[in-house]
N, C-alpha and C positions, 0 to 999 in steps of 0.2 A: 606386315601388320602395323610395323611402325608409322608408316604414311596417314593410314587415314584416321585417325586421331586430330593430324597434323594439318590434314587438307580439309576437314568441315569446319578447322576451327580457323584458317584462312579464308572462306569464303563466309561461314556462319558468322564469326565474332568479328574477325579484321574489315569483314565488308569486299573482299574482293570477289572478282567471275573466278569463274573458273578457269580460264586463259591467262588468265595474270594469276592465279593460286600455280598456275605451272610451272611458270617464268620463275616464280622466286623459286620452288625447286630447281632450277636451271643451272647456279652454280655448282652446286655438288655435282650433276652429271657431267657437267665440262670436266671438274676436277677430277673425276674417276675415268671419264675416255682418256688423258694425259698418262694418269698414272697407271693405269690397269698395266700399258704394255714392258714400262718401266718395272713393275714388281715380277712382270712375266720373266722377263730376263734373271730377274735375280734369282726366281725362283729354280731356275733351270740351275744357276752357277750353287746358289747355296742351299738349296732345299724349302719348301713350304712352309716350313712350324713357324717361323717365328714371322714371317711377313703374313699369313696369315692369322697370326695371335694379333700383330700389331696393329695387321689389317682392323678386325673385329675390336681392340679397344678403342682405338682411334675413330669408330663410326660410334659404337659405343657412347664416346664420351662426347661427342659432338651433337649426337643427339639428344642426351641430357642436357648440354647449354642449349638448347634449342627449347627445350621443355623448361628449364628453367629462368629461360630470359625471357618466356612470352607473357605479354600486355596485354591489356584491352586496347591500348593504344599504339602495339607494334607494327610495325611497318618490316617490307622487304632487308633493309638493311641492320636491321637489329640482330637479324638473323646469320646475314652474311660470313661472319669470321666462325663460325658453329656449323654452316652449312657445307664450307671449305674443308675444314679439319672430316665432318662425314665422308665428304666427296674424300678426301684422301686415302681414308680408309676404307672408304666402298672399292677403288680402285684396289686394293692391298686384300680383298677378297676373293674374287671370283679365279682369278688364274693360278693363284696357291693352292684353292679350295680343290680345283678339278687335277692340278697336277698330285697332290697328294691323296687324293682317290683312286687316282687310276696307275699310280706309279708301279703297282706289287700284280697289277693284273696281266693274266697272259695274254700274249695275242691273241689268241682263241676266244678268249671273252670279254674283250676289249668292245666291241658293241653291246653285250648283253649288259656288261656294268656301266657303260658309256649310258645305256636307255636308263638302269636302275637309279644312279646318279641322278641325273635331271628329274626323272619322276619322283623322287623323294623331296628333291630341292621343291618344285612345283607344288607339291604334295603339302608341304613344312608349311609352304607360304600361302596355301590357303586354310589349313589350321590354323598358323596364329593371325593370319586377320581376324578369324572367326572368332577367338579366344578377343584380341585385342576390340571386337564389338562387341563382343556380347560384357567381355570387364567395362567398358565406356559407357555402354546403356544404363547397365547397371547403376554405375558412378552416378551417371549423368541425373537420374532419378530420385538420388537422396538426393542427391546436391539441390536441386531445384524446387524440393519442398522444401529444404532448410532457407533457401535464398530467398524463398517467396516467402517467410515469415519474418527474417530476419530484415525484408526490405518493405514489409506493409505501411509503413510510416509515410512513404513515395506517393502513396496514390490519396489522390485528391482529395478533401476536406468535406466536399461537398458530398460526396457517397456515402448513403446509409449505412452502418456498422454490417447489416446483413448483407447488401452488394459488398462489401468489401470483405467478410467472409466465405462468401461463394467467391470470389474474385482467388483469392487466397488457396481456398480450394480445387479448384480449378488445377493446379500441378500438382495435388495428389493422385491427378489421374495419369499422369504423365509418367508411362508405365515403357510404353513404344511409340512407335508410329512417328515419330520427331525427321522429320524433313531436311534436308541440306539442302540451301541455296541461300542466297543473299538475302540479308533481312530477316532471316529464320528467327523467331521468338520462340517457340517452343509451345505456344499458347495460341489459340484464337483472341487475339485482343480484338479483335473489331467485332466479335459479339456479344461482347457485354454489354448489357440491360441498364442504362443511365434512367435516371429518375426521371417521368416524365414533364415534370415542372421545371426543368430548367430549361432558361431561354436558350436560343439555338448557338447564340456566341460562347456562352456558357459552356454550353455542352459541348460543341468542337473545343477549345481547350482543356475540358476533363479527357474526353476519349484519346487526348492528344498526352496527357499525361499518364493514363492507362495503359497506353501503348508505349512509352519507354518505361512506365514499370515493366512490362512484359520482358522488352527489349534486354535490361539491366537484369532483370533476373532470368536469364538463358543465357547472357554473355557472359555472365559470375561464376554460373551454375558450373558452365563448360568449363569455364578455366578452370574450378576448383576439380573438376572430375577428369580432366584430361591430363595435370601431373602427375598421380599415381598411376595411372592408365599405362604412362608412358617410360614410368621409370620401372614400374616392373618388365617390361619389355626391355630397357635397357640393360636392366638387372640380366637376364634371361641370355641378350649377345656377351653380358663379363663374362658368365659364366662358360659361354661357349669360348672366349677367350682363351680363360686358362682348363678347359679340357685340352685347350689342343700341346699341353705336354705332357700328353701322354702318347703324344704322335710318334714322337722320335724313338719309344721302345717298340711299337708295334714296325714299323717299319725296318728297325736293326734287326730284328728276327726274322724279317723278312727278303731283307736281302741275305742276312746269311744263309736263310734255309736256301736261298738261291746258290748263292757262290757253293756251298756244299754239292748241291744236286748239279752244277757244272765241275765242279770237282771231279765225283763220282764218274760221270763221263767222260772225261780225260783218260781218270785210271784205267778205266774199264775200256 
């Protein structure tokens, strides 16, 4: 759920496709294929807790500088050194995470918790997208009425006080229905209703100013609605962080119920 927060607001606010909103996620995944296999080893010599703890603060915190270094003005490499540190810790994830699920299971059920695993994982990750859109819509819809009153001063001189309070109101309606793709305003600016008295040069320069009012308040909107969006989500992996010490007691009990129950069979 943490992505798309992060991907409407690269393609909505930054202005980019969708092919280039990829690429810049691009180094985190290079930096987790490197690292995945490197934490896999370790996990094997020294156990999952704590390269999985590391793992989860380390994406954690990488994607709060992510969220809190984004512009209206950001570019791919603002992001880069935050994107790194994710990738490191997404890497310090996934092979801790599966080895310390499955480590206490018998052969015998080593498929049936092998399937339970993944579908919870799978399961997780379309919950909190769904959580992480419907917190964002939310957000996204104060935001944008506070932005379109706080930025009314923008639109043109020339607009009757009543277009310009239907103009205004116009993002009280902005409830859903908000679009991802480049150029996204969040509004129909091109059908608002200009005075018919204005000559036609006139009036292409107000509709032109119209339209980055629009623009300005959905690029505002977003950013102010996409940092808490995103740091409760981050909040949400610390905390998955430090459950995971509570790994190493379920698992001591675990092996020793084990070593006991081969014990037992020795004596016997």
């Amino acid at each position: 759920g943490l992505f798309l927060p992060l991907t409407i607001y690269l393609q909505s606010v930054v202005g980019l496709s969708a092919f280039q909103a990829g690429l810049t996620f691009a180094p985190m995944s290079v930096t987790s294929m490197f690292v995945a296999p490197i934490a896999g080893r370790l996990t094997d010599r020294i156990g999952g807790k704590y390269i999985l703890m590391a793992g989860l603060t380390l994406f954690g915190l990488g994607m709060a500088g992510i969220d809190l270094s984004a512009r209206l003005d950001s570019n791919w490499a603002t992001f880069l050194p935050w994107l790194l540190v994710a990738g490191f810790g997404m890497g310090c994830i996934f092979a801790p995470a599966t080895t310390v699920a499955m480590r206490n299971i018998e052969p015998r059920m080593a498929g049936a918790a092998s399937g339970v695993f993944n579908t919870t994982r799978q399961l997780g990750g379309a919950i909190g997208s769904s959580i992480v859109g419907a917190v964002l819509q939310n957000r996204l819809s104060a935001a944008l009425k506070d932005q379109a009153v706080q930025r009314a001063n923008e639109l043109p001189a020339q607009l009757p006080p009543a277009v310009k309070q239907k103009i205004v109101g116009a993002f009280n309606s902005s409830t859903s229905g908000l679009e991802v793709g480049r150029g996204q305003t969040g509004a129909a600016s091109g059908s608002v209703q200009l005075p018919a008295n204005l000559p036609p040069a006139l009036a292409h320069q107000v509709q032109q100013q119209v339209s980055a009012y629009f623009h300005d308040v959905f690029n505002n909107a977003y950013l102010v609605a996409m940092r808490p969006t995103l740091l409760i989500s981050v909040a949400v992996v610390l905390v998955a962080a430090i459950s995971c010490l509570g790994i190493q007691r379920r698992v001591v009990a675990a092996a020793a119920a084990e070593r006991e129950r081969e014990r037992l069979v020795v004596a016997g």
